[in-house]
SEKOL-454081 format. One record per residue (C-alpha): residue in one letter; y, x, z. Coordinates in steps of 0.5 Angstrom, whole numbers. Layout:
<sites>
<site aa="A" north="Y" east="X" up="Z"/>
...
</sites>
This chain:
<sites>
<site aa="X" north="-172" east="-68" up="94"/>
<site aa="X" north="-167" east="-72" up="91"/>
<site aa="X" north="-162" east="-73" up="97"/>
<site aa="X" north="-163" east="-66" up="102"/>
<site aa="X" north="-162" east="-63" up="95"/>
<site aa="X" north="-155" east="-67" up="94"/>
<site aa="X" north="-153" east="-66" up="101"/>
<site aa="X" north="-154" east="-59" up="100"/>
<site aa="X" north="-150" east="-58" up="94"/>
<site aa="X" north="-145" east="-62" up="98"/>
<site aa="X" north="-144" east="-55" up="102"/>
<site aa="X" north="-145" east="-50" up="95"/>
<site aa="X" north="-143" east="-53" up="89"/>
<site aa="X" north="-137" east="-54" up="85"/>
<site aa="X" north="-135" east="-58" up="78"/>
<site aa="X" north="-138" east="-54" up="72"/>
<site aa="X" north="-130" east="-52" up="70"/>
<site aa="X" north="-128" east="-50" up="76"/>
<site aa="X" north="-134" east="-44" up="77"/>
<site aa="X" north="-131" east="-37" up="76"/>
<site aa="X" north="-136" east="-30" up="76"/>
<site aa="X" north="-133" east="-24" up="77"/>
<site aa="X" north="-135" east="-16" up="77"/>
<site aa="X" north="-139" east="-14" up="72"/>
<site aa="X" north="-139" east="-16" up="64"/>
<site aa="X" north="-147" east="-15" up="62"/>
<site aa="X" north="-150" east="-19" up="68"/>
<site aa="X" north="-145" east="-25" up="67"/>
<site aa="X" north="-146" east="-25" up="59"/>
<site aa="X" north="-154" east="-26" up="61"/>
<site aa="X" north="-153" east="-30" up="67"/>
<site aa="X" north="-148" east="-35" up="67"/>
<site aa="X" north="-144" east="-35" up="61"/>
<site aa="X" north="-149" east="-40" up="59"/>
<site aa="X" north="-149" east="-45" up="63"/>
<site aa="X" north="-140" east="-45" up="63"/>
<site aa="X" north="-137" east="-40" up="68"/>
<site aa="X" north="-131" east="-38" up="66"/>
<site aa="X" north="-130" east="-30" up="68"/>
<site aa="X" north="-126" east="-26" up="71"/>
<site aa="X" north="-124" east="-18" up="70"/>
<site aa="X" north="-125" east="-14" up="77"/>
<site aa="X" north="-118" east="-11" up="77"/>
<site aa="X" north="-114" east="-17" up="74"/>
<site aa="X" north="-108" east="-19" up="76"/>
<site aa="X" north="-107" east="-26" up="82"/>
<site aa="X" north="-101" east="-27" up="76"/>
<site aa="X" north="-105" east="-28" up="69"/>
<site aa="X" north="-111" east="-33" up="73"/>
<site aa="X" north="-111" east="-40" up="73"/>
<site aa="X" north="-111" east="-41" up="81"/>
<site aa="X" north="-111" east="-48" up="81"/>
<site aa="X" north="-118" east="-48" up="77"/>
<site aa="X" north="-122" east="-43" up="82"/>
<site aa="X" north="-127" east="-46" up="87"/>
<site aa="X" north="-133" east="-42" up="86"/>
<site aa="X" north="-133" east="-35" up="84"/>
<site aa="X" north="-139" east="-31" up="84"/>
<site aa="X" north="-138" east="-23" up="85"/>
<site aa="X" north="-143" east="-19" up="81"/>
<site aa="X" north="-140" east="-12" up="82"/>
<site aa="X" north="-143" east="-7" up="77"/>
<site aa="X" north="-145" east="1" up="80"/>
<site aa="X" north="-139" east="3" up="81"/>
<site aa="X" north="-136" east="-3" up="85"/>
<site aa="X" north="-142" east="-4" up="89"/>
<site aa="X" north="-141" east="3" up="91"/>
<site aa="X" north="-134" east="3" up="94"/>
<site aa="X" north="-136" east="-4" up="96"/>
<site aa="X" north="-129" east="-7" up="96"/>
<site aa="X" north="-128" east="-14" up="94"/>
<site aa="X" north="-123" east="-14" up="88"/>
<site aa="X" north="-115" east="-15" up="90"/>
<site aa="X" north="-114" east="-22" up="86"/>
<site aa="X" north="-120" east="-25" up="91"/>
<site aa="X" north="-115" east="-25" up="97"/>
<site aa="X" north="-109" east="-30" up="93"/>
<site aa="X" north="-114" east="-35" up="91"/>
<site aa="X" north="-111" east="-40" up="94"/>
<site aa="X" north="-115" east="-46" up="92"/>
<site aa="X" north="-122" east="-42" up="93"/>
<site aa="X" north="-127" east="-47" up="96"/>
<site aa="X" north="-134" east="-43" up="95"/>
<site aa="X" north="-135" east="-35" up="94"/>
<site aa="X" north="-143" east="-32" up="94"/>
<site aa="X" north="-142" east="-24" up="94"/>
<site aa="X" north="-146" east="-18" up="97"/>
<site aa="X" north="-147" east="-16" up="105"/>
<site aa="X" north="-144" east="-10" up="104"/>
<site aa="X" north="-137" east="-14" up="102"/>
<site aa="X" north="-136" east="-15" up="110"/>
<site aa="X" north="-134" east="-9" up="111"/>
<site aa="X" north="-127" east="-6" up="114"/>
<site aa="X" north="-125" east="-14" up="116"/>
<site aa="X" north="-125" east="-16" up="109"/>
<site aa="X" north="-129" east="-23" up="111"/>
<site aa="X" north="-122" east="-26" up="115"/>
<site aa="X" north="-118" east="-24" up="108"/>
<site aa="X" north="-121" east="-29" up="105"/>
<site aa="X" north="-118" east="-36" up="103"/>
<site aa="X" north="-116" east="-40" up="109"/>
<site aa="X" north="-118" east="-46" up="103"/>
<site aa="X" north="-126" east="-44" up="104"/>
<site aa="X" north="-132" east="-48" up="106"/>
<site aa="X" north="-137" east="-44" up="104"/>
<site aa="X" north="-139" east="-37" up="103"/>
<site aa="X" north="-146" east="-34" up="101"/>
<site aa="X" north="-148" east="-26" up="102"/>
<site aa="X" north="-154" east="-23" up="98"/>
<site aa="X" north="-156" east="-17" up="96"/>
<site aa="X" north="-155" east="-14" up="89"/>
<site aa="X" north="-163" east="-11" up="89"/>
<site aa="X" north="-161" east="-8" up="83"/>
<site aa="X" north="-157" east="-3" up="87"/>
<site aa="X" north="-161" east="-3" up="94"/>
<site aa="X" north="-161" east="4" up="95"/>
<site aa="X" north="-154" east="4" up="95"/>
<site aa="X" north="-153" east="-3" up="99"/>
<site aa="X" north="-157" east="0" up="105"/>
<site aa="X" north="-154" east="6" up="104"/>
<site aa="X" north="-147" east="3" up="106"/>
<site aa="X" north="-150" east="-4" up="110"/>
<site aa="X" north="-153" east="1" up="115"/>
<site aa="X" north="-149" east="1" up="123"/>
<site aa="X" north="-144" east="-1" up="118"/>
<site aa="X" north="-144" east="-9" up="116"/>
<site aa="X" north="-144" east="-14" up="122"/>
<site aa="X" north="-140" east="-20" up="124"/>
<site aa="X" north="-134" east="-16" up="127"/>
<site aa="X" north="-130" east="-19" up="132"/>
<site aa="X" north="-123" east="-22" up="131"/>
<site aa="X" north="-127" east="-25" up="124"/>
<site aa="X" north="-125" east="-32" up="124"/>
<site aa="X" north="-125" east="-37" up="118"/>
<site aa="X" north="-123" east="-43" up="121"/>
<site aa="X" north="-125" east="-48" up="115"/>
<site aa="X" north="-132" east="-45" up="113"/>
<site aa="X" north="-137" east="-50" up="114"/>
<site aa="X" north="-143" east="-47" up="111"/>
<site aa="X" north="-146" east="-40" up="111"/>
<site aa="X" north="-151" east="-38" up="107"/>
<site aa="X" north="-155" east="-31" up="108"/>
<site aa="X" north="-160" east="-29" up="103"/>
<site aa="X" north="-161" east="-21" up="105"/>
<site aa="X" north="-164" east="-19" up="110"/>
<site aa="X" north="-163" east="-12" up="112"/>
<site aa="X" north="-159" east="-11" up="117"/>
<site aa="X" north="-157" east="-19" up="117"/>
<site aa="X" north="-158" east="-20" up="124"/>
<site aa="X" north="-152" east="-16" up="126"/>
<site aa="X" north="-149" east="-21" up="122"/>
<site aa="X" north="-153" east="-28" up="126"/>
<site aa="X" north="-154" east="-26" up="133"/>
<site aa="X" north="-145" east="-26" up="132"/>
<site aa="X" north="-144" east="-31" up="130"/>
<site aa="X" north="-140" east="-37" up="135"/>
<site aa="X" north="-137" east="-43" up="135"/>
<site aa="X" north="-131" east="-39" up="136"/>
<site aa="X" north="-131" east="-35" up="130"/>
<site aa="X" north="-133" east="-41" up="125"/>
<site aa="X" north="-132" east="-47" up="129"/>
<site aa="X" north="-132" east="-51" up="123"/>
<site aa="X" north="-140" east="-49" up="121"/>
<site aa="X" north="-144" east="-55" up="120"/>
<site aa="X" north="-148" east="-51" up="114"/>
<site aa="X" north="-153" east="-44" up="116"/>
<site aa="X" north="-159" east="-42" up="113"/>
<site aa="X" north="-162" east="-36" up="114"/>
<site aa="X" north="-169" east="-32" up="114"/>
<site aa="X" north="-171" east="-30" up="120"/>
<site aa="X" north="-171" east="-23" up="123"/>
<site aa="X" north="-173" east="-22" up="129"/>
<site aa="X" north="-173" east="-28" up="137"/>
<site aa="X" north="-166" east="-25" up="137"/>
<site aa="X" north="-163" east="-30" up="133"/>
<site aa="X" north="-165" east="-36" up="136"/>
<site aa="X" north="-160" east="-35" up="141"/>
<site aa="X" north="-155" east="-36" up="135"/>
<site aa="X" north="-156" east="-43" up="135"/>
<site aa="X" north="-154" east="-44" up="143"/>
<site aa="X" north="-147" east="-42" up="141"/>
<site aa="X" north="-146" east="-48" up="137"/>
<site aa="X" north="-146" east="-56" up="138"/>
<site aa="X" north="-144" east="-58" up="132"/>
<site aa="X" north="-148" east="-56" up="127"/>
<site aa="X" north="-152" east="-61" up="122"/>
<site aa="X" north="-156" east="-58" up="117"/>
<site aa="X" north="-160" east="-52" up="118"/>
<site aa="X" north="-165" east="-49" up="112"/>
<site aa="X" north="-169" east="-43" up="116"/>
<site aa="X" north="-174" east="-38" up="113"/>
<site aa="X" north="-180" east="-33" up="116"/>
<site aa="X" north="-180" east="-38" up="123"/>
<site aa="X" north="-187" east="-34" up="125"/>
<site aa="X" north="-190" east="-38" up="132"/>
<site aa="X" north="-182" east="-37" up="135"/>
<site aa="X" north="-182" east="-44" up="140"/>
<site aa="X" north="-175" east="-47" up="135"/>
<site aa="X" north="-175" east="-53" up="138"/>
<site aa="X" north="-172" east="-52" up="144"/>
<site aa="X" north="-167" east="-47" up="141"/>
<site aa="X" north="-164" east="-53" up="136"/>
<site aa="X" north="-165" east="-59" up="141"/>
<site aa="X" north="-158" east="-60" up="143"/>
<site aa="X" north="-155" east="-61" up="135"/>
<site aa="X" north="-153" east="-66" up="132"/>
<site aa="X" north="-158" east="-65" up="126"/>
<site aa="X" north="-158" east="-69" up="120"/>
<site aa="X" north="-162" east="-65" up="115"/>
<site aa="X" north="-167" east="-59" up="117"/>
<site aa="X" north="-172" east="-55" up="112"/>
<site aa="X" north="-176" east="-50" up="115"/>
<site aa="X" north="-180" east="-44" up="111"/>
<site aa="X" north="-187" east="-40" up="112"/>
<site aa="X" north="-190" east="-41" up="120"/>
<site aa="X" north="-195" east="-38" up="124"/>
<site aa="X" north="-201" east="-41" up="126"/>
<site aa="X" north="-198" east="-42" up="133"/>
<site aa="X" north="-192" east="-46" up="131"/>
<site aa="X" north="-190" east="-50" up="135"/>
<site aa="X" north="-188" east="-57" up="131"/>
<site aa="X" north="-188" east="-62" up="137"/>
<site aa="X" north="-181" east="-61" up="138"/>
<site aa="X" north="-179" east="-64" up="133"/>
<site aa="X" north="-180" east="-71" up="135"/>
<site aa="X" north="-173" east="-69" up="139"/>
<site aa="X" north="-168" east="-69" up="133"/>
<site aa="X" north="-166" east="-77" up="134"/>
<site aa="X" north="-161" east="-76" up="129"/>
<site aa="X" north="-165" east="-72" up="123"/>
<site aa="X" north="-164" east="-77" up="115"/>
<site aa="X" north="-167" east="-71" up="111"/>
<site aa="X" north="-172" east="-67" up="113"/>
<site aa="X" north="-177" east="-61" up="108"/>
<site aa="X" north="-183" east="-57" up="111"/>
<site aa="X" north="-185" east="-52" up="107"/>
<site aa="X" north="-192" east="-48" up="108"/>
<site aa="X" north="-193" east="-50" up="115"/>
<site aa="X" north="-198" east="-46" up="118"/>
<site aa="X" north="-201" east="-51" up="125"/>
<site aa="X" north="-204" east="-58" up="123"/>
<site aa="X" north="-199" east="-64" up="123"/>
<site aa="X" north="-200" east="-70" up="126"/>
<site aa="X" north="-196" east="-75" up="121"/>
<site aa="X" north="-194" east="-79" up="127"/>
<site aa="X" north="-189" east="-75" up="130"/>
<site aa="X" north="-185" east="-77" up="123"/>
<site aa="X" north="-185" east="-85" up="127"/>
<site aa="X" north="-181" east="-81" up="133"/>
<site aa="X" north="-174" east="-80" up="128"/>
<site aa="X" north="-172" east="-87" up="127"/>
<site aa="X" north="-166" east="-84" up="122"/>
<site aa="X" north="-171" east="-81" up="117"/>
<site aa="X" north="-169" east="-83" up="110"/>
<site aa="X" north="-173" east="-76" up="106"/>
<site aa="X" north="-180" east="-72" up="107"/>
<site aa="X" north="-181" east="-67" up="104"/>
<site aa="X" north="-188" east="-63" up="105"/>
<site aa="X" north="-190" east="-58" up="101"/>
<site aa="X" north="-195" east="-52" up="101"/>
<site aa="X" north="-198" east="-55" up="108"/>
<site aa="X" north="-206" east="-55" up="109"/>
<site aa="X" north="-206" east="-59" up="115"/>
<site aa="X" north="-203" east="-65" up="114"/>
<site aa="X" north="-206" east="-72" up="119"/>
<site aa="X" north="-206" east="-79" up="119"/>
<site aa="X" north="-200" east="-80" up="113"/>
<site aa="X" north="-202" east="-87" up="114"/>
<site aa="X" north="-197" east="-86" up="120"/>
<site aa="X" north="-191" east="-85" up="114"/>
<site aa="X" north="-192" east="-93" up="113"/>
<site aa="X" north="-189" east="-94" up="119"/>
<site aa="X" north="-183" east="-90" up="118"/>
<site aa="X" north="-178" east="-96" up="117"/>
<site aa="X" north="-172" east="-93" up="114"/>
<site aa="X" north="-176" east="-88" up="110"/>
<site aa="X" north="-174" east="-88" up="102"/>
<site aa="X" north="-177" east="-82" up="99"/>
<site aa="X" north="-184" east="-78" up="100"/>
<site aa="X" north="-186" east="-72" up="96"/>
<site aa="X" north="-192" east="-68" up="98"/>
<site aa="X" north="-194" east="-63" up="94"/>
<site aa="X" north="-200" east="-58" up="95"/>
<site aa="X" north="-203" east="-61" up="102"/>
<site aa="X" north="-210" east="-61" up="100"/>
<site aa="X" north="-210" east="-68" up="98"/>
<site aa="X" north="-208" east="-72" up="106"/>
<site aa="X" north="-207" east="-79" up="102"/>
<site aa="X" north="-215" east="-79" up="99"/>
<site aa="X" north="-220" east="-84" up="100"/>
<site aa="X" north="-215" east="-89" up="99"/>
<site aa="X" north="-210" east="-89" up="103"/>
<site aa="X" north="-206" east="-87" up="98"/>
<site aa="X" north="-205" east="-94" up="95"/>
<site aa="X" north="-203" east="-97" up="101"/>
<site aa="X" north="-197" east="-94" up="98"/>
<site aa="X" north="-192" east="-98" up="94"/>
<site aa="X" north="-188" east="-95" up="90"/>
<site aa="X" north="-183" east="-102" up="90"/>
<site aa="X" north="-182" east="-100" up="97"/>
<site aa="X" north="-178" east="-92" up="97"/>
<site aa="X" north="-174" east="-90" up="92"/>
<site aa="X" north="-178" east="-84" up="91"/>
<site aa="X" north="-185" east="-83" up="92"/>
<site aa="X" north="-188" east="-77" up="89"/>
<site aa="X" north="-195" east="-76" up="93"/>
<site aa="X" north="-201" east="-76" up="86"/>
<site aa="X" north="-201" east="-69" up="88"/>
<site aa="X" north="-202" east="-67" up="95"/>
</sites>
C-alpha cells in the first residue's frame, strides 16, 4: 500500500515539529506526547503561540469543552494552519468558515467517550450550513456517522470548490448524489457501499486514486473499467466475485491493493497490466495458487506482496 498511502498523507500529514493538540491534558500525555506533538492550552492566548510553527492541530476537548462545543478563540488566528481534526459538534454556529483561509485539510470525528453528549448537540443542529465557504480545502475527511449526511448531501463544488480529497462512510443512497455536484475530485476513500450502483454516480471524475470499504453482495464493480485515469486503487471486503480483467481496462494503474475479498478470478490478467508496479493481496483465499503465483517476478514491480492471498 506504499503509494495510495503516500498520496493520502500528501492530504493529511504534517512535518513532525509542526504537529500541535490541543483540549484536554490527559488524552494528550497518552496519545500524542509520544510521538512529538508539541501542546496547546484551550484558553491560551494567539500571543503566547508559536503561529509560524502550527499546521496541524488536533482538537481533544475535555467534558466540559465538549459540552459547550466551541472551538477554542486561538483556533481562528492560526494563520499558517494547514490540517485540523475535531469533533462534528465544532460545526456548529458557522464556526467552520471562521477557520483559516491557509487550510487544506479538515477531519471530523466523533469524541466516543462523550457520545451521549455529542448526540445531544449534533441532533437537527450539525450540518453543512449555507454561506460555509472554505475556498482552499482540498481534503474532508469524515469519520462520524450520525448525523453526518446533513453534512454530505451539502456539500458542492460552490462551497468547497478546491476539494480534490473526500472520505466518508456511507449512510444511506442519498449521498451519491454528493458527487454529481463536483468535477474535479481526484481521490475518494468510501466506506459501508451496500449494493449502491457507485460507478455511475463518479464516472465523470478525474479520479487518481480510489479505496472502496465493505459491499453487498450485489454490488456492482463493472463500472470500474470506466475510471481511465485511476493510478492507485484498494478493495477492501468486496463481497461479488472480481474478474481481474477488468484491472487491464485502467491503463494508468500503478497500485492494487485487495484485501479481505473471497472471490477473486483470473489474476493472471494482472500480467498484462503494463504500468502496474505494486500488487498486495492479502486474505483472498489464495486466487494465485496452482502456480500462477510464479509467473510473477518479484524484478518486475516494486512491490509484490501476494504469499498470503
Amino acid at each position: 500500500m506504499k503509494f495510495i498511502t503516500q498520496r493520502r498523507q500528501t492530504f493529511f500529514q504534517a512535518e513532525k515539529e509542526f504537529r500541535f493538540c490541543t483540549g484536554a491534558k490527559k488524552t494528550y500525555d497518552e496519545n500524542y506526547r509520544e510521538d512529538g506533538y508539541g501542546f496547546i492550552e484551550w484558553d491560551a492566548q494567539i500571543s503566547g503561540i508559536p503561529v509560524e510553527k502550527v499546521k496541524l492541530l488536533i482538537v481533544e476537548p475535555g467534558k466540559p469543552q465538549i459540552k459547550k462545543a466551541v472551538l477554542p478563540a486561538f483556533v481562528f488566528g492560526l494563520s499558517k494552519l494547514e490540517h485540523i481534526v475535531f469533533d462534528i459538534s465544532f460545526l456548529k454556529n458557522k464556526q467552520a468558515e471562521k477557520l483559516p483561509a491557509s487550510l487544506r485539510s479538515m477531519m471530523l470525528s466523533r469524541r466516543l467517550a462523550f457520545k451521549d453528549i455529542v448526540q445531544d448537540l449534533v441532533k437537527n443542529k450539525v450540518e453543512w450550513q449555507d454561506g460555509t465557504r472554505l475556498e482552499n480545502l482540498e481534503a474532508l475527511f469524515i469519520i462520524a456517522d450520525e448525523e453526518k449526511e446533513k453534512i454530505t448531501t451539502r456539500l458542492s463544488a460552490e462551497n468547497l470548490p478546491g476539494l480534490k480529497y473526500l472520505g466518508f462512510k456511507f449512510t444511506n443512497k442519498n449521498e451519491l448524489e454528493t458527487f454529481s455536484r463536483f468535477s474535479d475530485l481526484t481521490d475518494l476513500e468510501l466506506g459501508d457501499l451496500r449494493d449502491f450502483p457507485l460507478f455511475e454516480h463518479i464516472a465523470h471524475l478525474p479520479l487518481y486514486s480510489l479505496d472502496l470499504t465493505g459491499t453487498g453482495n450485489k454490488f456492482d464493480i463493472s463500472g470500474l473499467k470506466n475510471l481511465k485515469t485511476l493510478k492507485y486503487l484498494r478493495l477492501n471486503g468486496i463481497r461479488p466475485e472480481i474478474d481481474c480483467n477488468i484491472f487491464t481496462e485502467l491503463p494508468e494503474l500503478t497500485e492494487l491493493v485487495v484485501l479481505n475479498s473471497k472471490k477473486i478470478l483470473n489474476v493472471e490478467a494482472l500480467l498484462d497490466c503494463r504500468n502496474l508496479k505494486s500488487i498486495n493481496f492479502l486474505d483472498c483465499a489464495d486466487p494465485f495458487k496452482k502456480g500462477i503465483k510464479d509467473k510473477f517476478n518479484e524484478d518486475n514491480y516494486e512491490i509484490l506482496e501476494i504469499k498470503y492471498a
